[in-house]
LOLO-359582 format. One record per residue: x, y, z of N, C-alpha, C, CB in turn; residue in one letter. Coordinates in steps of 0.001 Angstrom, whole numbers, plus 500000, padded with zeros to 6 digits. Each point is the difference from the previous one (the first is absolute). Glycine has a CB too. Example, Ala and Ser with C-alpha at 12.3 -4.5 7.8 and 13.67 -1.06 7.14 Angstrom:
<atoms>
513190494310507800499110501190500000500900501200500000498108498827501246A501542502223498034500820501190500060499230501090500730501184499372497855S
</atoms>
This chain:
<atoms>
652669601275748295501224499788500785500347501248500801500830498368498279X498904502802500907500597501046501121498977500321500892501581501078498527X497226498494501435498747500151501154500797499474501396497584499341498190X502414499213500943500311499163501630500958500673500266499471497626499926X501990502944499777501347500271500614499119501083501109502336499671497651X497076501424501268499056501042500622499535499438501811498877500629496971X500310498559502513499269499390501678501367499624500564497311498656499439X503438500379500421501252499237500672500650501828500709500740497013497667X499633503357501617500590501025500249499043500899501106501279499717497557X497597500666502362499065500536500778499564499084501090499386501319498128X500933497660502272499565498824501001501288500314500960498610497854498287X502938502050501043500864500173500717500205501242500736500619498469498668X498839502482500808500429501479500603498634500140501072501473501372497479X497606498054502755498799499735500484500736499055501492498149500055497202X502466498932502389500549499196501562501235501020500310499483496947499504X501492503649499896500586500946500812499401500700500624501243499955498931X497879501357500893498902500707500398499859499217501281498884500821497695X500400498522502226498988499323501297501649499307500848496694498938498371X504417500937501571500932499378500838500324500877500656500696498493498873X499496503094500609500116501026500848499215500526500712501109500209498880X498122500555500435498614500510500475499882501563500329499730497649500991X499198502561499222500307501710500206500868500663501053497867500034499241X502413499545501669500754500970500830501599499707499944497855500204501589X502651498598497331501262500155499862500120500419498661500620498468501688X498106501958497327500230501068499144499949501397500245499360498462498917X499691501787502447500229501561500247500985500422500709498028500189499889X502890498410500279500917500450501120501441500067498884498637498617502698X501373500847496034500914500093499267499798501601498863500209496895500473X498476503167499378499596501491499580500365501103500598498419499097499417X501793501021501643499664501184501580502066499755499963496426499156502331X503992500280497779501412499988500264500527500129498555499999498525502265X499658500953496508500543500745498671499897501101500090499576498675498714X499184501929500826499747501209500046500964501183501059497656498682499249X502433500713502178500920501187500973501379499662499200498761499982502919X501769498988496487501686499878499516499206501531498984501677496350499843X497518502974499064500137500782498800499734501549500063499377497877498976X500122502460502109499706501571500247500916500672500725497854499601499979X502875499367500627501428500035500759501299501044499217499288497185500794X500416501813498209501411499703498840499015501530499064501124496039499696X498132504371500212499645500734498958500763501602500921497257498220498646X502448501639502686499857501071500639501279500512500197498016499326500900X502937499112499581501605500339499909500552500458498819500270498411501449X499381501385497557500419500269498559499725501412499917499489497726498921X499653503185501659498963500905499599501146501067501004496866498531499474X503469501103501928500555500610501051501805500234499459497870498706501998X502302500323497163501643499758499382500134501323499125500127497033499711X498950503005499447499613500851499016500116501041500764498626498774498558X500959502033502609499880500729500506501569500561501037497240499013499396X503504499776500518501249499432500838499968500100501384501266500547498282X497695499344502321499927499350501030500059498848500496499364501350499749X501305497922499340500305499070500008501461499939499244497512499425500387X503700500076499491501057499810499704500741498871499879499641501684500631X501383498084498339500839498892499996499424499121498937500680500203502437X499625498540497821499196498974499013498975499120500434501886499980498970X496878500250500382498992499670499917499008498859499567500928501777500140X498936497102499928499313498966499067498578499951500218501960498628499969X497417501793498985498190499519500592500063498140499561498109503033499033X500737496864501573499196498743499930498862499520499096500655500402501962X498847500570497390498679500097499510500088499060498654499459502564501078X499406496689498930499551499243499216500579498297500277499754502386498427X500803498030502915500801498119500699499144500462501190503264499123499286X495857500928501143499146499694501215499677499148500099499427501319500170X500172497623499016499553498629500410501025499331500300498248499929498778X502693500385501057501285498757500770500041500438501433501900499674497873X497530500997502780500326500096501373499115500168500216501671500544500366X496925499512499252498687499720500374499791498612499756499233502212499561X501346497269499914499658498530499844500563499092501156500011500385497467X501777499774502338500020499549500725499580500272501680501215499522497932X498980501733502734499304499936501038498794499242500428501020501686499667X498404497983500204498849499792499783500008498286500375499596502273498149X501819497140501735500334498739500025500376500376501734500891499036496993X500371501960503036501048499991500908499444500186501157501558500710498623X499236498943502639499687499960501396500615501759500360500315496700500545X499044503373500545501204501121500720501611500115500359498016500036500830X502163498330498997501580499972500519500303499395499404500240500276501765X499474499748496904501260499064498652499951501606500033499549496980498031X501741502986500934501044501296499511499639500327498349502301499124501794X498121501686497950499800500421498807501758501216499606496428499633500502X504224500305498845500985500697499348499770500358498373501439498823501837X499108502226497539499666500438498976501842500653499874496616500367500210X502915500262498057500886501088499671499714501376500572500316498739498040X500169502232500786499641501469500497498273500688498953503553500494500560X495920498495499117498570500545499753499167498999500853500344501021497447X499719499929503982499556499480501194498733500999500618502584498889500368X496807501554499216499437501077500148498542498991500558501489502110497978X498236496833501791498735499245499462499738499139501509500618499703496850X500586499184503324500325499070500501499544500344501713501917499400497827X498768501602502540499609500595501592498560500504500265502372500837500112X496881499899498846498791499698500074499010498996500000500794501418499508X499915497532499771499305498787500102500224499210501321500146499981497545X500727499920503123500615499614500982499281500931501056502227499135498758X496969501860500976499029500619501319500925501327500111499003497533501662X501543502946498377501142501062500164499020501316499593502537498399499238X497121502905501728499341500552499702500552500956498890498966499362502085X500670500943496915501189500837498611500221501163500991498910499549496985X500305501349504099500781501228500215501502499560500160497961501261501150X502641497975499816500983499356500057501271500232499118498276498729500783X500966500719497478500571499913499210500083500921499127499728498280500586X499318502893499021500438500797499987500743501167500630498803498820499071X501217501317502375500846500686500801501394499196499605498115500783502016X501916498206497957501780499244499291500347500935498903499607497137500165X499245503029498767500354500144498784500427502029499973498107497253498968X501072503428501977500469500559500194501334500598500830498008499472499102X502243499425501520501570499855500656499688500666501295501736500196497794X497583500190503101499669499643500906500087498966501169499376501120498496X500693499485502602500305499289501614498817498905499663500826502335502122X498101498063497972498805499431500294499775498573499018499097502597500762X501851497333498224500069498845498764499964498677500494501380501376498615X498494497450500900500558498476500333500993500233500284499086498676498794X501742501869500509501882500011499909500641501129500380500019498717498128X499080501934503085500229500994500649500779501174498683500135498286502692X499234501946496531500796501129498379500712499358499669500180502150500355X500622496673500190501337500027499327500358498673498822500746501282502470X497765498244497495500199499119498380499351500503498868500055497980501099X498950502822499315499527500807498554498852498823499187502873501528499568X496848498732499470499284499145498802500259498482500106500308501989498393X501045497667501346500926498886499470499771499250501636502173501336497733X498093498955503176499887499635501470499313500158500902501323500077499601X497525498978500174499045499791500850500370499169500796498572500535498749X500836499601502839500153498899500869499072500363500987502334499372499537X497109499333501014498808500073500902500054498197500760498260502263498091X502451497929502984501034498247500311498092499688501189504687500548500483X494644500423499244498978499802501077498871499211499283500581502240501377X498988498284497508499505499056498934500644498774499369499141501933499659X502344498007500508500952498914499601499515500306498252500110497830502604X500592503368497487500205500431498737501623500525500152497191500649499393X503694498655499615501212500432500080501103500504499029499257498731501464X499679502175497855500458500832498812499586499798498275501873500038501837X498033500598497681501267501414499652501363499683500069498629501618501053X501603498111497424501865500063500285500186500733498250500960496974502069X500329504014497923499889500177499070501392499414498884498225501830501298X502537497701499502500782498997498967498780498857499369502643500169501620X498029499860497089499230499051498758500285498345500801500764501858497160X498173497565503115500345498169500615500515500197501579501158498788497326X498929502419502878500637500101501731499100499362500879501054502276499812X497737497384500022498981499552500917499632498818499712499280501934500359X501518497117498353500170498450499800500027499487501170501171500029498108X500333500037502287500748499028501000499468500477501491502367499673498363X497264501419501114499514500736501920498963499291500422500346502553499795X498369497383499647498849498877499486500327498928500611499562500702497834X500967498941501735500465498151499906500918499854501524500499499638496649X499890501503503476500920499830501467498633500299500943502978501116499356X496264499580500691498545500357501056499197498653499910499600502850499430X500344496358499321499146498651499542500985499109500926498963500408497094X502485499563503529500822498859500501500141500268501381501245499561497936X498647501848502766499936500578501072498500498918500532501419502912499243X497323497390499859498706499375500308500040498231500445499047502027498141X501951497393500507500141498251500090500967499789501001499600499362497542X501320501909503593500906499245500535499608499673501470501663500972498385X496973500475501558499127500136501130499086499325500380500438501525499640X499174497284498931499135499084500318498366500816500216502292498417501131X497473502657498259499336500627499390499178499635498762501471501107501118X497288499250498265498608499307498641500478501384499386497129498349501104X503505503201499053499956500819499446500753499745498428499648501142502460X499266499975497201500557500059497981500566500992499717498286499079498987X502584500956500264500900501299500098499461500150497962502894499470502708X496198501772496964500118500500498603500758500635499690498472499901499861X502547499954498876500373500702500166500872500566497938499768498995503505X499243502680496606499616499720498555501306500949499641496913499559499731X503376500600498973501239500307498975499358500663498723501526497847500790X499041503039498826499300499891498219500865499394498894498827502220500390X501013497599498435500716498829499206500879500506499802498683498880499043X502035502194501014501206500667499596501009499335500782498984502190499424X500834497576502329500380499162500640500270498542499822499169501630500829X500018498000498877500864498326499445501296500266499068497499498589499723X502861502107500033501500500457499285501493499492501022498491502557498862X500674498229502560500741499845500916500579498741500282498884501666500579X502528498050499357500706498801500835499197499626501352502400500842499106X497734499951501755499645499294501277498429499501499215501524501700502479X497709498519496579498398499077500323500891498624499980497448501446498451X503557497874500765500130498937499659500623499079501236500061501031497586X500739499516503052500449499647501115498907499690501417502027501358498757X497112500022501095498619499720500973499647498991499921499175501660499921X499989498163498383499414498741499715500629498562500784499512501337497679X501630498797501634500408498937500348499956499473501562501161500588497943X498730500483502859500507499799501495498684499470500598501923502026500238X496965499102499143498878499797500888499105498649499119499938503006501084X500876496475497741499232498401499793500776499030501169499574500157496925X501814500244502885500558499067501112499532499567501145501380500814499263X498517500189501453499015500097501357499333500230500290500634500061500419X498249499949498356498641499716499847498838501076500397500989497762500348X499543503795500120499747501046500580498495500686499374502788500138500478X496656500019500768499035500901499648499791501028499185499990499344501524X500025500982497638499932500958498857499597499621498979501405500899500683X498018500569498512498995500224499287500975500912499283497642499547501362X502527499880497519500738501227498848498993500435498922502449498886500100X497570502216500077499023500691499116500973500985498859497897500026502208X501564499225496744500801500928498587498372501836499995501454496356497467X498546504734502209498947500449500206500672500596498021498955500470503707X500149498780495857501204500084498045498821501219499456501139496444498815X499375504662501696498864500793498990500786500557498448498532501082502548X502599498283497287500334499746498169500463501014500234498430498834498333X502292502017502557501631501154499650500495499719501107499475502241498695X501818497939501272501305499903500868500356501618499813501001497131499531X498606503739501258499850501470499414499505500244498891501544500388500974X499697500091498321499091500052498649500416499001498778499666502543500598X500700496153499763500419498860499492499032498978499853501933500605500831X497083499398497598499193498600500271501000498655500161497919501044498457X500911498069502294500411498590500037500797499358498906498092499909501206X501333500514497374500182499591498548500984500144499962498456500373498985X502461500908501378501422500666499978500873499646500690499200501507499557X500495497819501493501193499892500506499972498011501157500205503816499890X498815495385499680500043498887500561500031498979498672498783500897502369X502058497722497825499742499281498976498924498668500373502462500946499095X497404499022502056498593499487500903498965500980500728501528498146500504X497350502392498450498887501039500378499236499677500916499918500662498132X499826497301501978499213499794500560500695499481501711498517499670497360X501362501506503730501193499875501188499521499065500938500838502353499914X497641497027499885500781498751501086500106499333499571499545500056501504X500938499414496742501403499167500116500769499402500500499815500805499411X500601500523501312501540499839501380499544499230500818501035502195500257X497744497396499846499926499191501296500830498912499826497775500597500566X502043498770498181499800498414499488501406499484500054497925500307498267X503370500907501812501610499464499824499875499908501655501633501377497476X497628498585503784500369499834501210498469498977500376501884502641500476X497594496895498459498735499120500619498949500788501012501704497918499913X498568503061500018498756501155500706498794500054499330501625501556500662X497314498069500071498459500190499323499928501578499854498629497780501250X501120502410496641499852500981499865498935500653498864502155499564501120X496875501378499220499185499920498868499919501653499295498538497690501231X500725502533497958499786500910499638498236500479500172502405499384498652X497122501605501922499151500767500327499695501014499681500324499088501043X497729501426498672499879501301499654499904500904501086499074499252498121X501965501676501815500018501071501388498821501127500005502734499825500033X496501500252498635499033501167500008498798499355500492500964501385498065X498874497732502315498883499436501200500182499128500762498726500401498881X500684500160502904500214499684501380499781498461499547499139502311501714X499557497465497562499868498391500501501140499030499725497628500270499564X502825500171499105501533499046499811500794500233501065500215500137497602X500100500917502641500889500213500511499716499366501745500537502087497895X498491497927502469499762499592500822500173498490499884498849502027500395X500139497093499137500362498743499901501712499669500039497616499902498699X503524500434500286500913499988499913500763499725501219499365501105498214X500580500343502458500373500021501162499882499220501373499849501591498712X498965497655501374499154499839500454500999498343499761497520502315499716X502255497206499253501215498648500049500887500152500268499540499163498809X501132502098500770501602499480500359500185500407501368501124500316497659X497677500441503281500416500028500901499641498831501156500157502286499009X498630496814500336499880498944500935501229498595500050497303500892499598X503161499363498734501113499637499767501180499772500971499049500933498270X501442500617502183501012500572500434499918498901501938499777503181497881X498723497338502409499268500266501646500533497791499858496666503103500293X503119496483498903500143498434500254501468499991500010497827498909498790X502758501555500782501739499487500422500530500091498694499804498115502002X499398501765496885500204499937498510501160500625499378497764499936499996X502216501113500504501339501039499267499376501114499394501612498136499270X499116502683499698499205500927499337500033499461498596500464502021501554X498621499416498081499059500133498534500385500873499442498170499366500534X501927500799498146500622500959499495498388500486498687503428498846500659X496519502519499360498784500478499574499935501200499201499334498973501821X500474500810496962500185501286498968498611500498500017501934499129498292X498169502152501802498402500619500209500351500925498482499212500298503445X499870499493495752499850501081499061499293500929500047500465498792499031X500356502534500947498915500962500752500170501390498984500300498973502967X499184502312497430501059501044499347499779501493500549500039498548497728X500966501938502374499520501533500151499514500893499220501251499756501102X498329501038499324499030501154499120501326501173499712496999499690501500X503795500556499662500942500995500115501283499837499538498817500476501611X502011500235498305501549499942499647500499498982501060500356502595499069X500809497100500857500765499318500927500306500437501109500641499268498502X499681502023501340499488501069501304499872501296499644501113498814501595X498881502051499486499041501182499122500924501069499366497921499852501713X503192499846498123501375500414498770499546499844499018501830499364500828X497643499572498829499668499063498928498819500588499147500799497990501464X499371502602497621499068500170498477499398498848499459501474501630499283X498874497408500839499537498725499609499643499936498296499036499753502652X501838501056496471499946500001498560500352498211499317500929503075500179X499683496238500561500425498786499550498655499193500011502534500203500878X496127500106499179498584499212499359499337500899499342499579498463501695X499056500822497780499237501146499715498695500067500594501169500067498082X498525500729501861498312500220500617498642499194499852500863502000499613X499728497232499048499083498839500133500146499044500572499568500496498584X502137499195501946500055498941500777499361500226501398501979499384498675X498297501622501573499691499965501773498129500599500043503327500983501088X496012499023497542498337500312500009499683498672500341499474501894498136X501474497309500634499605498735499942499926498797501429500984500803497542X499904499734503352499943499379501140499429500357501046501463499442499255X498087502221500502499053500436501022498181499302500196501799502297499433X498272497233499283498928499178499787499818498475500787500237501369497801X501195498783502858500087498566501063499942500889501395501856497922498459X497644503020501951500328500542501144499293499076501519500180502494498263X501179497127502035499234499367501379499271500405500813501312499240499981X498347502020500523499070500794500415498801500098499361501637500937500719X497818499328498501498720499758498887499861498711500151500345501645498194X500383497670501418499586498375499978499427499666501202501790499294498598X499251500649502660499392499981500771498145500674500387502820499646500102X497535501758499714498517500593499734498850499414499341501249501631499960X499058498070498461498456499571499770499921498442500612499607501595497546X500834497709503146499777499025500481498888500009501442502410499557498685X497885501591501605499398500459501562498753500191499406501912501310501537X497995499770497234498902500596499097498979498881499964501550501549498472X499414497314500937499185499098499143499082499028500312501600500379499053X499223499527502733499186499377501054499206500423501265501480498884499138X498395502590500550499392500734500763500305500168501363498676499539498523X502494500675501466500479499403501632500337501782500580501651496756499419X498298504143499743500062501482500378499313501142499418501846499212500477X497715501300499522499073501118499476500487501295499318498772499157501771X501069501152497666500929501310499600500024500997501029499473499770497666X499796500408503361500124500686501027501262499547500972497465500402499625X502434498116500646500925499422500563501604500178499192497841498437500928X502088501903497890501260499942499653500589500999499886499603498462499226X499012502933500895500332501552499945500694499714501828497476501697497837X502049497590502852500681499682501583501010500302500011499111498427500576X501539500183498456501343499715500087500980500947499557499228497984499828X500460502554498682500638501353499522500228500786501142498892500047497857X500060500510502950500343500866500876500462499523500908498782501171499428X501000498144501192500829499439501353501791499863499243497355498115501415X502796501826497343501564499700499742500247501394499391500192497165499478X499286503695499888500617501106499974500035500641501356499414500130497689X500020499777503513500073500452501037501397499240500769497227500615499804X503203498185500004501470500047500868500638500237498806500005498316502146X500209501870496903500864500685499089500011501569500324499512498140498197X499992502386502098500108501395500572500499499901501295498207500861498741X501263498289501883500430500275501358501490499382500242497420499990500791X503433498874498229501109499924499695500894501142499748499040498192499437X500352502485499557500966501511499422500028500823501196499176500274497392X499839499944503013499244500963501245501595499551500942496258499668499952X503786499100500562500946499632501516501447500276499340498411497725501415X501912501894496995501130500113499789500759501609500062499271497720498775X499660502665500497500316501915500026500147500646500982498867500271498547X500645498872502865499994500629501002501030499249500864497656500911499612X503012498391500244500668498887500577500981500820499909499084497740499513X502162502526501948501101500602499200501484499394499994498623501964500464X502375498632498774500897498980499778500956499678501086499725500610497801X501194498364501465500931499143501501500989501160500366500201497060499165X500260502843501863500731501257500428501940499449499811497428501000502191X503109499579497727501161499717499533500544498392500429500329502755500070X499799497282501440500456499042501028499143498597499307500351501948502503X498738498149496843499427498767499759500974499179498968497547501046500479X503500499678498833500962499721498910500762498835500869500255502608498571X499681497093502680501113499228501054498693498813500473502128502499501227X497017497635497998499031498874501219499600499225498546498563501659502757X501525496798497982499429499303499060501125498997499217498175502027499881X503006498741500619500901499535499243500959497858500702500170503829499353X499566496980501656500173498592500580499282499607500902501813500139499570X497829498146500655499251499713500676500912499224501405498099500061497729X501169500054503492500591499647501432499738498988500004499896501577501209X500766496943498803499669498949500332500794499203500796498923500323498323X500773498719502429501268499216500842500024498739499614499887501201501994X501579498042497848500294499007499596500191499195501246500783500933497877X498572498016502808500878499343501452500666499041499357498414500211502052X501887499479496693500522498855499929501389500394499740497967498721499314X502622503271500800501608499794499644500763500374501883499886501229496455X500949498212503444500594499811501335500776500816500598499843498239499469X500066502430501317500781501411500469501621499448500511497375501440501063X
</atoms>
C-alpha cells in the first residue's frame, strides 16, 4: 500500500513538473533568489544603520510572489502590507530603486519619503506598502472597483498577513466586494505570528479562510512554501475574478525565517521550529527540481548566483550614492492638481 501512494504521489509531482516546465522554473528560481539575497543584504546594511526606521524582511515567503506572478498580467495590481520588500521586485521594479527608498533617498520609488513600510511603484501598478495593520484591505478592493467601473479584465491582489483579519474593515470589505462581485484576490500570507503572537494565541478560528464562508466567498487554504500551489491557486481565483465572478479569498501557509522585523529577537519559537521549516525552503525546492530535470547545469546556476549578487551590489552601489531629498521636497507630493468640470462656477 505505501508503494502505490509512493508512485501516485511521484506520478503527480511528475504532471506538475511537465505543466510548467523549465523556463517558468528558472524564472521562479532567478527572481526568489534576487528577493532572498535582497532581504539578506538589507538586513546586513540595517545592522550597519544604513538603513533606518522599521524594517520587515521577506525571507522564507518568496514563493507567494513568485508564484503568484507568474499567473499575473502587467496591468492587474497587486497591494500588500508593510513587509513589502518582495512584491515590487516581482512586479519587475529594479531593487536599486528600492533600496535607494530604503535608504531614504531622492532616487527611491517613494522619492525617501516612505521608507521600508512604503513602497510604491504606480508604473508597475504596484500600489504599496502600507503600514497601518488591514489599511490596504479596503484600498484593494476600492483599485478592484475603480477596474469593474471602467469596464476593465484587471485583477487587483491584494495580500494582508493574518494578524490583519482582526481588522473590522476585512469584514466590511468582504462583504462589499461579494456584493459587487469585484475583482480581487485576498490573500491571507499566515506565516503563524501576528508579531510575536502565534495564531494558537490569539484566534478562535486558526483555519482563516473560514471567513470566506459567512459572505459565500470562494475560499481555500494553500501551501505558500511552493510556487506551484501557489500558482495554480492563484491562477483560479484569478480566472475566477477576469469572468465577472467576484473574488477569492486565499490562505497561503507560509513562514518566516526572521523576526517580525528586525527589532525583533524572535525568542517567542525555537530553533527547531524554524530548522524544521527551512527544510520546506521554496528556493531549494524549487532548485532540485531544475537539478532533477536537468534543465541547468551547475555552471548555469553559478550564472545566476552571479548575475544576482551583481544587481544586489549594484542596488547598494546607486543607493549610497543616490543623494537625499532636499528640504522643499517636504511641500511636494502632498496634493494632487486635478479638475472637476462637473462643479459650476
Amino acid at each position: 500500500m505505501r508503494m502505490r501512494n509512493n508512485k501516485k504521489s511521484l506520478t503527480s509531482e511528475t504532471k506538475v513538473q511537465a505543466k510548467f516546465g523549465k523556463e517558468i522554473y528558472l524564472k521562479w528560481y532567478e527572481m526568489m533568489l534576487l528577493m532572498r539575497r535582497f532581504e539578506e543584504k538589507t538586513g546586513q546594511l540595517y545592522i550597519q544603520q544604513k538603513i533606518r526606521g522599521f524594517c520587515h524582511l521577506y525571507i522564507g515567503q518568496e514563493a507567494l510572489v513568485a508564484g503568484s506572478e507568474s499567473v499575473l498580467r502587467r496591468d492587474d495590481r497587486v497591494i500588500t502590507a508593510y513587509r513589502d520588500h518582495a512584491h515590487p521586485i516581482g512586479r519587475g521594479l529594479h531593487p536599486k530603486f528600492i533600496m535607494a527608498e530604503l535608504m531614504a533617498k531622492i532616487t527611491g520609488c517613494s522619492k525617501g519619503k516612505g521608507g521600508s513600510m512604503h513602497l510604491f511603484a504606480r508604473e508597475y501598478n504596484f500600489f504599496g506598502g502600507h503600514g497601518i495593520v488591514g489599511g490596504q484591505i479596503p484600498l484593494g478592493t476600492g483599485i478592484a472597483f475603480a477596474d469593474k467601473y471602467r469596464g476593465s479584465d484587471n485583477v487587483t491582489l491584494c495580500y494582508m498577513g493574518e494578524g490583519a483579519t482582526h481588522q473590522g474593515s476585512l469584514h466590511e470589505t468582504f462583504n462589499m466586494a461579494m456584493f459587487w462581485k469585484l475583482p480581487v484576490v485576498f490573500i491571507i500570507e499566515n506565516n503563524g505570528y501576528a508579531m510575536g503572537t502565534s495564531v494558537g494565541r490569539s484566534t478562535n478560528v486558526p483555519d482563516f479562510y473560514k471567513l470566506g464562508s459567512a459572505y459565500d466567498m470562494p475560499a481555500h487554504q494553500v501551501d505558500g512554501m511552493k510556487c506551484e500551489t501557489v500558482h495554480e491557486a492563484i491562477e483560479a481565483a484569478v480566472v475566477h475574478a477576469r469572468k465577472g465572478n467576484g473574488p477569492t479569498l486565499l490562505e497561503m501557509k507560509t513562514y518566516r525565517y526572521k523576526g517580525h522585523s528586525m527589532s525583533d529577537a524572535s525568542t517567542y519559537r525555537t530553533k527547531e521550529e524554524v530548522e524544521e521549516y527551512k527544510l520546506k525552503d521554496p528556493i531549494q525546492n524549487v532548485l532540485t527540481t531544475i537539478k532533477k530535470n536537468n534543465w541547468a547545469s551547475d555552471a548555469d546556476i553559478e550564472a545566476i548566483s552571479e548575475r544576482i549578487n551583481a544587481m544586489v551590489a549594484e542596488a547598494v552601489k546607486f543607493g549610497e550614492e543616490s543623494p537625499y531629498p532636499t528640504p522643499d521636497e517636504l511641500y511636494k507630493d502632498v496634493y494632487v492638481q486635478a479638475d472637476y468640470p462637473y462643479i459650476m462656477e
